[in-house]
N, CA, C and O atoms as a CHARMM CRD file, in Angstrom:
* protein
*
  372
    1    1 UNK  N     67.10200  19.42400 -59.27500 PROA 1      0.00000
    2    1 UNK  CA    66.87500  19.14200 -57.90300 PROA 1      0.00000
    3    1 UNK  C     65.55300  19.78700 -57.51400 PROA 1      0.00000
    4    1 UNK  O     65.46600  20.98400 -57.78500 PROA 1      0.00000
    5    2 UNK  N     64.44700  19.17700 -56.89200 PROA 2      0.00000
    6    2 UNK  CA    63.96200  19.73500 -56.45000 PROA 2      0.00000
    7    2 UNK  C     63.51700  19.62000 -54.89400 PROA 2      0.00000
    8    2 UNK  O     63.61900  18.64900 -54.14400 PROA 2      0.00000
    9    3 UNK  N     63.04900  20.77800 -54.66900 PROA 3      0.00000
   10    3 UNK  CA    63.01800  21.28900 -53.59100 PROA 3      0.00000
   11    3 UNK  C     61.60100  20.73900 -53.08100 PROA 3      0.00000
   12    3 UNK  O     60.66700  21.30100 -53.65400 PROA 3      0.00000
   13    4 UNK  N     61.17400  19.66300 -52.03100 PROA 4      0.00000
   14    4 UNK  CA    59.97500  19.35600 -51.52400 PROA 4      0.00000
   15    4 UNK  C     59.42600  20.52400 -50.46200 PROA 4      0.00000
   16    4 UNK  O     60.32500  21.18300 -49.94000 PROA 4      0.00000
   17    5 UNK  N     58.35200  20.78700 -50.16500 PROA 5      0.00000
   18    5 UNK  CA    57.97300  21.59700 -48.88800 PROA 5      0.00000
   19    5 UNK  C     56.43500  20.39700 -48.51300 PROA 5      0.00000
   20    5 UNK  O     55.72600  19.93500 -49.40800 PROA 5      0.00000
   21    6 UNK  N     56.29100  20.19400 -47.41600 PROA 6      0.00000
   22    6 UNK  CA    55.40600  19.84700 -46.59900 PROA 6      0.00000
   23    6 UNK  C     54.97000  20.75200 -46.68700 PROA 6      0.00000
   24    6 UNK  O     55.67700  21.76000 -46.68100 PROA 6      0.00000
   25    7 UNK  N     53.29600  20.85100 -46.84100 PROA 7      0.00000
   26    7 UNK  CA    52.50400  21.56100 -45.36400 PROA 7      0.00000
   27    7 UNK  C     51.31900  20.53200 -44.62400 PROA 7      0.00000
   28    7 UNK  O     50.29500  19.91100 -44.91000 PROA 7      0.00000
   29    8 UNK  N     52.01100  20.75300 -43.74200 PROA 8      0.00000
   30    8 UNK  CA    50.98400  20.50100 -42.27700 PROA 8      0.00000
   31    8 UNK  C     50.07800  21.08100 -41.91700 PROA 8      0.00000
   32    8 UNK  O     50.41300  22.08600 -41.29000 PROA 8      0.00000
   33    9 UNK  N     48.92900  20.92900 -42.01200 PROA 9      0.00000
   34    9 UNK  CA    47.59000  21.62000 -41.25800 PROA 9      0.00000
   35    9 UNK  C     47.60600  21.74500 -40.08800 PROA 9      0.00000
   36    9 UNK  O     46.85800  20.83300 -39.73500 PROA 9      0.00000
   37   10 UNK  N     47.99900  22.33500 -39.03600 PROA 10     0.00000
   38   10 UNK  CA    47.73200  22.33400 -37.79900 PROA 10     0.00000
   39   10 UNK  C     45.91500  22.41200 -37.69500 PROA 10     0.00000
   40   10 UNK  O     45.08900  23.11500 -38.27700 PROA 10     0.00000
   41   11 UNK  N     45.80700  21.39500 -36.72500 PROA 11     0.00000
   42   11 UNK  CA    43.96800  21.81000 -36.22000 PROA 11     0.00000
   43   11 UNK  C     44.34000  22.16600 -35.19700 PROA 11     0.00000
   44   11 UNK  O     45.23500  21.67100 -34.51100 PROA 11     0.00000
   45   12 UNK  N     43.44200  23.40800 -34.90200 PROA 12     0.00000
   46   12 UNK  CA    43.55200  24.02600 -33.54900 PROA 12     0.00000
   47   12 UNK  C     42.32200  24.10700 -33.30300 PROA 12     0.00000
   48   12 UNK  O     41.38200  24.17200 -34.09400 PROA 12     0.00000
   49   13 UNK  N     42.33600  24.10200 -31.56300 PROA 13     0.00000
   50   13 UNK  CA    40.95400  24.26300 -31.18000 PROA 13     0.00000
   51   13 UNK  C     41.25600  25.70000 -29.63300 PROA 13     0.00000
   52   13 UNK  O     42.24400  25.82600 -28.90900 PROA 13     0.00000
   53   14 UNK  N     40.30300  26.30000 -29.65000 PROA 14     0.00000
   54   14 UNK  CA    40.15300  27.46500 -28.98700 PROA 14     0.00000
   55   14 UNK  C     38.77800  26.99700 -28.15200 PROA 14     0.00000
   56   14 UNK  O     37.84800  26.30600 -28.56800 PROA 14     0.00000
   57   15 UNK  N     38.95600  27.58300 -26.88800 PROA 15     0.00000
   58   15 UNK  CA    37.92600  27.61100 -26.11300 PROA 15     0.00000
   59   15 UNK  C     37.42000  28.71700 -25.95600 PROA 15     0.00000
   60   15 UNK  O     38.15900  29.65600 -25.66300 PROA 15     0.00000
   61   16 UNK  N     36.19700  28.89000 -26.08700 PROA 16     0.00000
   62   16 UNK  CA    35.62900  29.96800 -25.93700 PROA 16     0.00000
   63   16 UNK  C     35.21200  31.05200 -25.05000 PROA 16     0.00000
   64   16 UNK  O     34.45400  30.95500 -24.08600 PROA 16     0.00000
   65   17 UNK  N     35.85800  32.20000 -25.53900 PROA 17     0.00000
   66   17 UNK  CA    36.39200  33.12100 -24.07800 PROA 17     0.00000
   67   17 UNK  C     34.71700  33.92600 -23.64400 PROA 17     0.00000
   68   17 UNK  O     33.92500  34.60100 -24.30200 PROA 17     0.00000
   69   18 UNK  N     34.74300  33.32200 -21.91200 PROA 18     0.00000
   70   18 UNK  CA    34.00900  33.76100 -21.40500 PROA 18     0.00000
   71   18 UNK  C     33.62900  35.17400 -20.71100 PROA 18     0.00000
   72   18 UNK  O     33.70300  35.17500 -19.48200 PROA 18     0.00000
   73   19 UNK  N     33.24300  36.34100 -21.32300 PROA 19     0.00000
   74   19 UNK  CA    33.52400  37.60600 -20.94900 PROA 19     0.00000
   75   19 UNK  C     32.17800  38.05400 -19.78500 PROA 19     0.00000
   76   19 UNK  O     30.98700  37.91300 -20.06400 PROA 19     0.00000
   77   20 UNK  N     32.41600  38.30700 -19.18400 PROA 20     0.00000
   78   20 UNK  CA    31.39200  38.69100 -18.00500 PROA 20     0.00000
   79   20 UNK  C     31.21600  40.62800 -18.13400 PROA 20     0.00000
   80   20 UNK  O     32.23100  41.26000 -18.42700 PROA 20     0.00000
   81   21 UNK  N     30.14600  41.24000 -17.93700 PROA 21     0.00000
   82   21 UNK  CA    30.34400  42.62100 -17.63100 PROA 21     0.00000
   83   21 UNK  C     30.78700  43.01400 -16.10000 PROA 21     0.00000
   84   21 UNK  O     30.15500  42.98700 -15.04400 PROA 21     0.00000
   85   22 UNK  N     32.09700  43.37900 -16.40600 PROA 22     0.00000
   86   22 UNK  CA    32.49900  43.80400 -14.50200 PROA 22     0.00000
   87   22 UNK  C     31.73500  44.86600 -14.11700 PROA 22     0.00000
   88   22 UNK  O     32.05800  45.14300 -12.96200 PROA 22     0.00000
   89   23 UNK  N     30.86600  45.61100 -14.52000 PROA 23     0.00000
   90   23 UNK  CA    29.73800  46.85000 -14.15900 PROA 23     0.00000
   91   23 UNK  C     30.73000  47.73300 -13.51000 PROA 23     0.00000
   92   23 UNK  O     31.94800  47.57000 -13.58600 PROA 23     0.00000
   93   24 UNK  N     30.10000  48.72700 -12.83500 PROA 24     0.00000
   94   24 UNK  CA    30.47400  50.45500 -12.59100 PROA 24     0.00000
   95   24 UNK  C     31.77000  49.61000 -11.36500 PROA 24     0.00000
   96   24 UNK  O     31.78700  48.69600 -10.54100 PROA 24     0.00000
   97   25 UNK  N     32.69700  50.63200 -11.94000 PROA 25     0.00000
   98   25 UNK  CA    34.22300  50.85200 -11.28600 PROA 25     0.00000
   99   25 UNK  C     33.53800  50.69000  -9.74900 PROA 25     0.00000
  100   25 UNK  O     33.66400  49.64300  -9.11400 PROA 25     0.00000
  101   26 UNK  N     32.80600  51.84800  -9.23700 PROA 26     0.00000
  102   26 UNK  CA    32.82500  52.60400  -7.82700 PROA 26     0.00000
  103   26 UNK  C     32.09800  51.09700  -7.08500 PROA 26     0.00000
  104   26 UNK  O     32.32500  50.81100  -5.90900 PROA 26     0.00000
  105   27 UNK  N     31.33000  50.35100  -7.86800 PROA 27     0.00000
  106   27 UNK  CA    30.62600  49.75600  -7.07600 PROA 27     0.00000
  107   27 UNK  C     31.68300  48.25400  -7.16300 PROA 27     0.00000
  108   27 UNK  O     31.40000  47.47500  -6.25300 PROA 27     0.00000
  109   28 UNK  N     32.38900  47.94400  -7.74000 PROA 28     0.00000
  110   28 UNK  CA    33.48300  46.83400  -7.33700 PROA 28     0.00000
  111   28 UNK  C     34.29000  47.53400  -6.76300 PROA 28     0.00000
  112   28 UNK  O     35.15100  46.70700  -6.46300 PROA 28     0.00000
  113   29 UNK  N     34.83500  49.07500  -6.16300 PROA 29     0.00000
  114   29 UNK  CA    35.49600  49.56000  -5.28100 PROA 29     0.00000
  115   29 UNK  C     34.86400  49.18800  -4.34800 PROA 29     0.00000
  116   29 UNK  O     35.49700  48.37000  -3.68100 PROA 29     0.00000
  117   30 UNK  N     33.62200  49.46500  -3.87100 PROA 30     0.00000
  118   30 UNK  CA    33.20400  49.58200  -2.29800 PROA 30     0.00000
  119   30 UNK  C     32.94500  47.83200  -1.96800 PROA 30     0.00000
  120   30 UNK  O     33.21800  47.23600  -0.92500 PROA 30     0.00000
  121   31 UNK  N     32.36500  47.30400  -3.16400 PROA 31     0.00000
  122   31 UNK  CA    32.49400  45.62400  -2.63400 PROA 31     0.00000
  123   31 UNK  C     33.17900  44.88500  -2.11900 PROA 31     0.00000
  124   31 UNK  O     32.96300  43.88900  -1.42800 PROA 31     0.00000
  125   32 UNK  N     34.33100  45.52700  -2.56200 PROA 32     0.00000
  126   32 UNK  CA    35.79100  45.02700  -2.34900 PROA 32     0.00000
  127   32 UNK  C     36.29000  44.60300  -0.85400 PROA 32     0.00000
  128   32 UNK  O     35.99500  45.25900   0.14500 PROA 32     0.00000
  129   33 UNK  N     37.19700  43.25200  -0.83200 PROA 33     0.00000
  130   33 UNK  CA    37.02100  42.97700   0.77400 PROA 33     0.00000
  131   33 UNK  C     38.11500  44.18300   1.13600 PROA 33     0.00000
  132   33 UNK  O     37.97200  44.59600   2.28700 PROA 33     0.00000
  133   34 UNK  N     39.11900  44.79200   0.41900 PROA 34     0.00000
  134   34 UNK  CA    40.33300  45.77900   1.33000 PROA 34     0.00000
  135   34 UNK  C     39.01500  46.88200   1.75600 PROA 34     0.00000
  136   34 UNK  O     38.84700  46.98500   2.97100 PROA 34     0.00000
  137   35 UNK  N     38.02500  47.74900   0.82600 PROA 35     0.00000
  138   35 UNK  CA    37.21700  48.62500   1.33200 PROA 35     0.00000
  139   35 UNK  C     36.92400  48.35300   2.44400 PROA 35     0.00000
  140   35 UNK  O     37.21700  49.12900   3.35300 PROA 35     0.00000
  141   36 UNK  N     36.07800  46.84300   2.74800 PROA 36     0.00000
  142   36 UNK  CA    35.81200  46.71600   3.89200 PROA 36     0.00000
  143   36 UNK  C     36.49000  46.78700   4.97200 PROA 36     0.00000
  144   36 UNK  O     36.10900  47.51000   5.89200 PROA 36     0.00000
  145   37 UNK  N     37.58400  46.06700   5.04900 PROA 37     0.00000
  146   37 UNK  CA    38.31200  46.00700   5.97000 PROA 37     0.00000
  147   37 UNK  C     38.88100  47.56700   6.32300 PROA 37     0.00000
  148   37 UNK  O     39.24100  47.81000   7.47500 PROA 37     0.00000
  149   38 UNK  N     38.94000  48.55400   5.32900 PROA 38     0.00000
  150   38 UNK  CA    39.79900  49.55200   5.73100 PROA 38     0.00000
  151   38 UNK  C     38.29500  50.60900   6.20600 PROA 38     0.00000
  152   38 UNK  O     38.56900  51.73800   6.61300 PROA 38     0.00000
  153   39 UNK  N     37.23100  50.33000   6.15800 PROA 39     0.00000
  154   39 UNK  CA    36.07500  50.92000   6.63700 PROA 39     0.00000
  155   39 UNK  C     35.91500  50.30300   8.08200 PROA 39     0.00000
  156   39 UNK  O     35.55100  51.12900   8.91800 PROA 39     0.00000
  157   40 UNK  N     36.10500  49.07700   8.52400 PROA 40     0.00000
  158   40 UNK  CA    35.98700  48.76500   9.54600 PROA 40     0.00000
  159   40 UNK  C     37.09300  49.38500  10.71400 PROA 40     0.00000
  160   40 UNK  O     36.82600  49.65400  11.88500 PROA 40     0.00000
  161   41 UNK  N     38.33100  49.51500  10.06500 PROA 41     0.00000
  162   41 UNK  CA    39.43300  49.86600  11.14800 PROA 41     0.00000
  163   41 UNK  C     39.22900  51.43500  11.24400 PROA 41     0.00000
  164   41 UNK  O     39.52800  51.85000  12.36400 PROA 41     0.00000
  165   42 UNK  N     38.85900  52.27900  10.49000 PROA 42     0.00000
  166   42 UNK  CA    38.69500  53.61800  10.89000 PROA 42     0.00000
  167   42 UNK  C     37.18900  53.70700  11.55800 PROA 42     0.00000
  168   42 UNK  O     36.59600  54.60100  12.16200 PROA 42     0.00000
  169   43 UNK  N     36.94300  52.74000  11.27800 PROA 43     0.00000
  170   43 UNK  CA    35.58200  53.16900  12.68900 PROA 43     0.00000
  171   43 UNK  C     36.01300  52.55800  14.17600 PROA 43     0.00000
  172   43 UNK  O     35.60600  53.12600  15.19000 PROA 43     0.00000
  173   44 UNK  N     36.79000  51.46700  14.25300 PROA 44     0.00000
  174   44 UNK  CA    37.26600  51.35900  15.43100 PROA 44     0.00000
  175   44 UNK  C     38.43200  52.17800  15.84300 PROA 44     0.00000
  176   44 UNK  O     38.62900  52.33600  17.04800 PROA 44     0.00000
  177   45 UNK  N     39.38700  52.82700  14.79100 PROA 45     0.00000
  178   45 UNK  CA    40.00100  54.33700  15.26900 PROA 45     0.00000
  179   45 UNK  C     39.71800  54.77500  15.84700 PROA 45     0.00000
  180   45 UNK  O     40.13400  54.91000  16.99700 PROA 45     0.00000
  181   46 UNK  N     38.55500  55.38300  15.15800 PROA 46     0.00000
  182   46 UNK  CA    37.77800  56.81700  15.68800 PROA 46     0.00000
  183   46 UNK  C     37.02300  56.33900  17.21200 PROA 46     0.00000
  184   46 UNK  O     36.97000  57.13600  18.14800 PROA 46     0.00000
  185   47 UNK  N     36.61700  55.32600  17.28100 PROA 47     0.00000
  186   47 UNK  CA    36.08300  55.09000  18.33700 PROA 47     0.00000
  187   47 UNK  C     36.94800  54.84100  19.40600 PROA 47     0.00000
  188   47 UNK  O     36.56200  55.21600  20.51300 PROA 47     0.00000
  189   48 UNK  N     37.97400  54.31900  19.32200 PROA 48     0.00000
  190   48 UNK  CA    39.38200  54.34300  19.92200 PROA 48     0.00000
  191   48 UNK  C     39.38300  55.60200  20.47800 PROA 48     0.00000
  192   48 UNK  O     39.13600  56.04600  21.59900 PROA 48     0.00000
  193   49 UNK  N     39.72300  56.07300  19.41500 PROA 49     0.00000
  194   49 UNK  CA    40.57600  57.94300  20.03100 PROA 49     0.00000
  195   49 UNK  C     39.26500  58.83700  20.95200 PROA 49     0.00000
  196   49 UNK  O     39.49500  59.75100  21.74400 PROA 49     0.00000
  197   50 UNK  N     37.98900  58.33400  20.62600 PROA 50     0.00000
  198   50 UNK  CA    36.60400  58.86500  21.21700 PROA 50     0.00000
  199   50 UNK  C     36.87600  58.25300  23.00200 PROA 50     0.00000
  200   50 UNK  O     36.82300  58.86800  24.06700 PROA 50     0.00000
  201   51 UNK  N     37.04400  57.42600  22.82400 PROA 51     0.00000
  202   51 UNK  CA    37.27100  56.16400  24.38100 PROA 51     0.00000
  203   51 UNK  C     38.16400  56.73400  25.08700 PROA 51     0.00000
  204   51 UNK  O     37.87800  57.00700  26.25300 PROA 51     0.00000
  205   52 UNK  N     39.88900  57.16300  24.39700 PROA 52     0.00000
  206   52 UNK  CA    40.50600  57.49900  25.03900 PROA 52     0.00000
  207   52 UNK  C     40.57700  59.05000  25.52300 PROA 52     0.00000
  208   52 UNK  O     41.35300  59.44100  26.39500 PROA 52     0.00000
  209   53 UNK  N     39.58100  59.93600  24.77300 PROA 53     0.00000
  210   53 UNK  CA    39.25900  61.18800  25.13200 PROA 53     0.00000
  211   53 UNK  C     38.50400  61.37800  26.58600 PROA 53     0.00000
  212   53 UNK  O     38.74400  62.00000  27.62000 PROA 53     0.00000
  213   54 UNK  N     37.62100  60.63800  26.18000 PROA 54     0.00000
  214   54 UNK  CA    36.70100  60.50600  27.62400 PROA 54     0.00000
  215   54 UNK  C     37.59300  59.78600  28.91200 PROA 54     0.00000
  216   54 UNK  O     37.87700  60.34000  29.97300 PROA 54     0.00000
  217   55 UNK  N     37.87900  58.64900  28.57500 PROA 55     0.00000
  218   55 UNK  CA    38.08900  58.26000  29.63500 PROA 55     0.00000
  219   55 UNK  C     39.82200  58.86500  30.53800 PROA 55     0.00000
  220   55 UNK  O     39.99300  59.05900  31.74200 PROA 55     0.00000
  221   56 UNK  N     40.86800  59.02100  29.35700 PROA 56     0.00000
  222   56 UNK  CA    41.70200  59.68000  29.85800 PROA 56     0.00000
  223   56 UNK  C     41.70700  61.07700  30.53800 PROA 56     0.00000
  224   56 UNK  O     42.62500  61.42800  31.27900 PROA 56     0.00000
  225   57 UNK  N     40.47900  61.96900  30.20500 PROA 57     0.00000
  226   57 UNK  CA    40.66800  62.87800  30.97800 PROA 57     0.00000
  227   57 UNK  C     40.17000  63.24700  32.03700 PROA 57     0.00000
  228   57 UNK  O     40.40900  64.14900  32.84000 PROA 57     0.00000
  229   58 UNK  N     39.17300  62.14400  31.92200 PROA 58     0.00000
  230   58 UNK  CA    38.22600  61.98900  33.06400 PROA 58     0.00000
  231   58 UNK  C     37.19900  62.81700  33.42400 PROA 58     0.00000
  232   58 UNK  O     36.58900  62.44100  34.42500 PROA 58     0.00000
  233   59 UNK  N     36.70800  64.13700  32.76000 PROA 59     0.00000
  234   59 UNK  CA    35.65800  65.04500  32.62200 PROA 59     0.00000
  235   59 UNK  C     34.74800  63.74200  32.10800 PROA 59     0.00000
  236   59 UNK  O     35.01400  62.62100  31.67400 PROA 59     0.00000
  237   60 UNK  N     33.05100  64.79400  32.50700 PROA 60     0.00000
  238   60 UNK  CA    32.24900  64.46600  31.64300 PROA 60     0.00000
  239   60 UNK  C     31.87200  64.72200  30.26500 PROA 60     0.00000
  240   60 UNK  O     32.17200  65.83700  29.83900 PROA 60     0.00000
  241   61 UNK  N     31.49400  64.21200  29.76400 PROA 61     0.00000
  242   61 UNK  CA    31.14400  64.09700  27.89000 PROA 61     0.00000
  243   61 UNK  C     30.89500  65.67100  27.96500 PROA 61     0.00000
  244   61 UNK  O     31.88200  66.29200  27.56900 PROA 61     0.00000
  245   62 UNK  N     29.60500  66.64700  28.45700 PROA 62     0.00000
  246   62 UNK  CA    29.38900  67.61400  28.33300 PROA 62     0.00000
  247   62 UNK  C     30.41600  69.04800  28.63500 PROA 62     0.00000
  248   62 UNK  O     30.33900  70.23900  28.33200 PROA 62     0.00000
  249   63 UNK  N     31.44500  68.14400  29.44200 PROA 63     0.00000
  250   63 UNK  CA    32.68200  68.97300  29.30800 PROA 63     0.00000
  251   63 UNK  C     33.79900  69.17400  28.76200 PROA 63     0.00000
  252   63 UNK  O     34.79600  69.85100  29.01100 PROA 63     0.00000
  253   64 UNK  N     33.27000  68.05300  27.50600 PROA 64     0.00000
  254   64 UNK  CA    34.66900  68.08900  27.04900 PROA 64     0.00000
  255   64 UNK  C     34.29800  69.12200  25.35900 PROA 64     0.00000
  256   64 UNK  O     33.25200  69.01000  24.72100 PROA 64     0.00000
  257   65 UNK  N     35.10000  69.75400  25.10200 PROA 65     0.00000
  258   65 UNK  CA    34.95900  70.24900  23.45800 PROA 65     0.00000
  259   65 UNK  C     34.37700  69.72700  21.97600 PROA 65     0.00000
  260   65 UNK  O     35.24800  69.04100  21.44100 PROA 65     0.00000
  261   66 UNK  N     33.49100  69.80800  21.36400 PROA 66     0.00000
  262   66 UNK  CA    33.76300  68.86100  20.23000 PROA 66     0.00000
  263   66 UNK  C     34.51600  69.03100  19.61500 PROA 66     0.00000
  264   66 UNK  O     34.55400  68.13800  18.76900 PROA 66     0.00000
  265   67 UNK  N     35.67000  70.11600  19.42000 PROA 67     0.00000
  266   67 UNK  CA    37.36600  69.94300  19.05400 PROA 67     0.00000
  267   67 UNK  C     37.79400  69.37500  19.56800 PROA 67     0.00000
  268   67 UNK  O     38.57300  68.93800  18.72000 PROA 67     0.00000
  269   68 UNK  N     38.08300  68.75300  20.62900 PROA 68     0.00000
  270   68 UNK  CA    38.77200  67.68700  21.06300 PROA 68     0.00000
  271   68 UNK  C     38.27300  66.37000  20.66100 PROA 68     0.00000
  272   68 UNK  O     39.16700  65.58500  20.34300 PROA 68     0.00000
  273   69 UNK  N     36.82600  65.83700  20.57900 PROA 69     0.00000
  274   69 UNK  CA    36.06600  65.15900  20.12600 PROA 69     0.00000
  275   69 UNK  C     36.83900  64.72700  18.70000 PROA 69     0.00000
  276   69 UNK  O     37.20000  63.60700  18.34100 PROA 69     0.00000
  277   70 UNK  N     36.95000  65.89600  18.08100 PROA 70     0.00000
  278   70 UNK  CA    36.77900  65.16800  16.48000 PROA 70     0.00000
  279   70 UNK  C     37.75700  65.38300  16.43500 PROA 70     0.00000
  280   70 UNK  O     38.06300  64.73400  15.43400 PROA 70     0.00000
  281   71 UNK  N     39.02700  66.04500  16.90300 PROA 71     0.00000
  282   71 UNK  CA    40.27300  65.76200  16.60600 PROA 71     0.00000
  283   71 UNK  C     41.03400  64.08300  17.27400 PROA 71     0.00000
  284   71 UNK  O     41.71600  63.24500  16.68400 PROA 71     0.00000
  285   72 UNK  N     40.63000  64.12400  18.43100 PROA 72     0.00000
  286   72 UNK  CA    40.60100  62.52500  18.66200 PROA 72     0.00000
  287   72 UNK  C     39.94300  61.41900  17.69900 PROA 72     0.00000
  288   72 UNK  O     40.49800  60.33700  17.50400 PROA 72     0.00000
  289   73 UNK  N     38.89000  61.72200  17.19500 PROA 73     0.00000
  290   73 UNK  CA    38.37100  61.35900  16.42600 PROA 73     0.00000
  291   73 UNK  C     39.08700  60.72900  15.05000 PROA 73     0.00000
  292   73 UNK  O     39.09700  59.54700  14.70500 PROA 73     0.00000
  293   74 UNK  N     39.67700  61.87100  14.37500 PROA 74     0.00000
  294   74 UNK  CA    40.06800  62.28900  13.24700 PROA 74     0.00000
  295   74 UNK  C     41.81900  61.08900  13.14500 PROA 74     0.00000
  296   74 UNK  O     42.31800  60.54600  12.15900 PROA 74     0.00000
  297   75 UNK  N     42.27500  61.09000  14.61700 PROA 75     0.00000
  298   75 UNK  CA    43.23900  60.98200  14.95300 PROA 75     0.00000
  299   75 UNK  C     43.79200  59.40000  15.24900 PROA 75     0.00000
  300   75 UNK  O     44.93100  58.96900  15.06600 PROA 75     0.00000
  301   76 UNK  N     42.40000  58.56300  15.85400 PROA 76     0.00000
  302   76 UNK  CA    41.80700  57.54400  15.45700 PROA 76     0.00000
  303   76 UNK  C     41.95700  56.48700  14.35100 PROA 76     0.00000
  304   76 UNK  O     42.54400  55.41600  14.20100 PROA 76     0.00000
  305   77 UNK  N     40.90300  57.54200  13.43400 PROA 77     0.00000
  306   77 UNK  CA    40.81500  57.14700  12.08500 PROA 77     0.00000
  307   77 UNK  C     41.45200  57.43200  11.12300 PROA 77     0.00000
  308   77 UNK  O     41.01500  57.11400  10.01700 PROA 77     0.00000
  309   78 UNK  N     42.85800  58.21800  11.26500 PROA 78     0.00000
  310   78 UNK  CA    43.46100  58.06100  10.29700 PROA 78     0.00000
  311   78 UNK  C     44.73300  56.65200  11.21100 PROA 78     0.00000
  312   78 UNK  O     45.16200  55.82100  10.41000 PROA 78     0.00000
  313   79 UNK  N     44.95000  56.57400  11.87200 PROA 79     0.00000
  314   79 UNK  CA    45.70100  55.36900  12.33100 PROA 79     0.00000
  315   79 UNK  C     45.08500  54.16500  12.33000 PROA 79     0.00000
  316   79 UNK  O     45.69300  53.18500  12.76300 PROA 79     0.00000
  317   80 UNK  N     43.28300  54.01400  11.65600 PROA 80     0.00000
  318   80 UNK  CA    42.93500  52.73600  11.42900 PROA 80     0.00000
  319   80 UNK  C     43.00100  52.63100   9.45200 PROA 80     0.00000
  320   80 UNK  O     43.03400  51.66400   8.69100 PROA 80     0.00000
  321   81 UNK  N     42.99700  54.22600   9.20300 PROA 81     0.00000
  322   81 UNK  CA    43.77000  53.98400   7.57300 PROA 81     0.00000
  323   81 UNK  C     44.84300  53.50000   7.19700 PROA 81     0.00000
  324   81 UNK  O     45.08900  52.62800   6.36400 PROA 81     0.00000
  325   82 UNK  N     45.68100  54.29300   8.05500 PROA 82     0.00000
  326   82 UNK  CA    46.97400  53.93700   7.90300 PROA 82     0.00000
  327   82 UNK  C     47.54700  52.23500   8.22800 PROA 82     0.00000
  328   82 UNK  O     48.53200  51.75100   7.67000 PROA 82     0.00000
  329   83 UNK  N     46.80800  51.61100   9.09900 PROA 83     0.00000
  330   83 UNK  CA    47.14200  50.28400   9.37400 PROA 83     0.00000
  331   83 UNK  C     46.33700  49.65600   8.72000 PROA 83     0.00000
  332   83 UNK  O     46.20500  48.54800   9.23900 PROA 83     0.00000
  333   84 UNK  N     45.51500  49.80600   7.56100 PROA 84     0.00000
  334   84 UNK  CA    45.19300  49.22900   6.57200 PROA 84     0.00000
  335   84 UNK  C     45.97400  49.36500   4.96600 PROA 84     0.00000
  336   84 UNK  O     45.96600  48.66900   3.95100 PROA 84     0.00000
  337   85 UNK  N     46.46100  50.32800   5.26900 PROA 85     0.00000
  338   85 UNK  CA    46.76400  51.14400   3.79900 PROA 85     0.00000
  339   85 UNK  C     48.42100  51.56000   3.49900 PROA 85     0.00000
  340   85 UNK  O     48.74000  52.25900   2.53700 PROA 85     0.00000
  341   86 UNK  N     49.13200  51.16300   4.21000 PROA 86     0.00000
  342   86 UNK  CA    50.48500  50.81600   4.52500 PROA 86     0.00000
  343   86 UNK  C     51.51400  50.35500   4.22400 PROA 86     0.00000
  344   86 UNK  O     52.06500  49.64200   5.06300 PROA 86     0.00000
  345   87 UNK  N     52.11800  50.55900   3.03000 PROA 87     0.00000
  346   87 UNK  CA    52.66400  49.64000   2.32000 PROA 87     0.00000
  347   87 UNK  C     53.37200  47.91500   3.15500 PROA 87     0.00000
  348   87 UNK  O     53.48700  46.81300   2.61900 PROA 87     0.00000
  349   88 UNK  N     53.65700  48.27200   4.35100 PROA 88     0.00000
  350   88 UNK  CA    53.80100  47.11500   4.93000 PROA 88     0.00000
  351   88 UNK  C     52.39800  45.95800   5.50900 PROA 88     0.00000
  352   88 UNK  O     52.26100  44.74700   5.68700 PROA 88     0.00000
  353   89 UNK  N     51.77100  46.88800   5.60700 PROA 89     0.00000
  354   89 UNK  CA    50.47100  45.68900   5.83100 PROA 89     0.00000
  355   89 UNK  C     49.80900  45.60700   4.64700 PROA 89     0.00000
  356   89 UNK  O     48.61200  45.33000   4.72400 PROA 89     0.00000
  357   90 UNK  N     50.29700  45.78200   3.53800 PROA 90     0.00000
  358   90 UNK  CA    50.72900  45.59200   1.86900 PROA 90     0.00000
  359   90 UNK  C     51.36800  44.65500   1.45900 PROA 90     0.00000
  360   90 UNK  O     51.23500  44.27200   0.29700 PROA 90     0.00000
  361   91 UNK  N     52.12200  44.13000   2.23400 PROA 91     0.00000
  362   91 UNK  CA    53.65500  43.32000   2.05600 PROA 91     0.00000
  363   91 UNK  C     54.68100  43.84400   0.74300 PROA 91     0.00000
  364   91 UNK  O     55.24200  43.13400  -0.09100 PROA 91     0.00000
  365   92 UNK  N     54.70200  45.05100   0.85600 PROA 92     0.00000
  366   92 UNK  CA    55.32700  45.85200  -0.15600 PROA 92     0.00000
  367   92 UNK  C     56.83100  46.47800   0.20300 PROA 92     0.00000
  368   92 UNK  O     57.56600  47.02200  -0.62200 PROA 92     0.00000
  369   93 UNK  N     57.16200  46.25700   1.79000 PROA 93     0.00000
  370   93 UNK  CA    58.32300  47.07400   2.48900 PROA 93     0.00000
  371   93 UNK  C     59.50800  46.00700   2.97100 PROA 93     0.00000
  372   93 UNK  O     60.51600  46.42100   3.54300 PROA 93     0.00000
């Protein structure tokens, strides 16, 4: 008895993989549209919490502290991080 075996040649064809250099980490970090966006909302934070310093207390600018300044400030911009950086404005929650 014997035993037949086929072989089949498969032809294969491959396309040729297109490799690009993605260059320096830091600089596709800051390109990045989330950077942007999360650079834009802590400057309207901070400018937020700056607006509501002044105008809620109703002194003039020269009377008010720059501790109060930059803690409003500070206070601002981490609530325009945080509403960027959030696991729910993530869609992660």
């Amino acid at each position: 008895m014997y035993i037949c075996t086929y072989l089949y040649i498969l032809k294969m064809e491959f396309k040729k993989l297109e490799i690009e250099p993605e260059g320096n980490k830091f600089k596709r970090f800051i390109s990045s549209n989330h950077f942007k966006k999360t650079t834009i909302y802590i400057i309207i934070g901070a400018a937020i919490g700056l607006g509501i310093t002044y105008f809620a207390e109703g002194r003039q600018l020269s009377e008010i502290s720059s501790k109060d300044l930059l803690t409003n400030a500070f206070t601002g911009a981490f609530i325009g991080f945080f509403l960027t950086n959030s696991p729910c404005a993530r869609n992660r929650c």
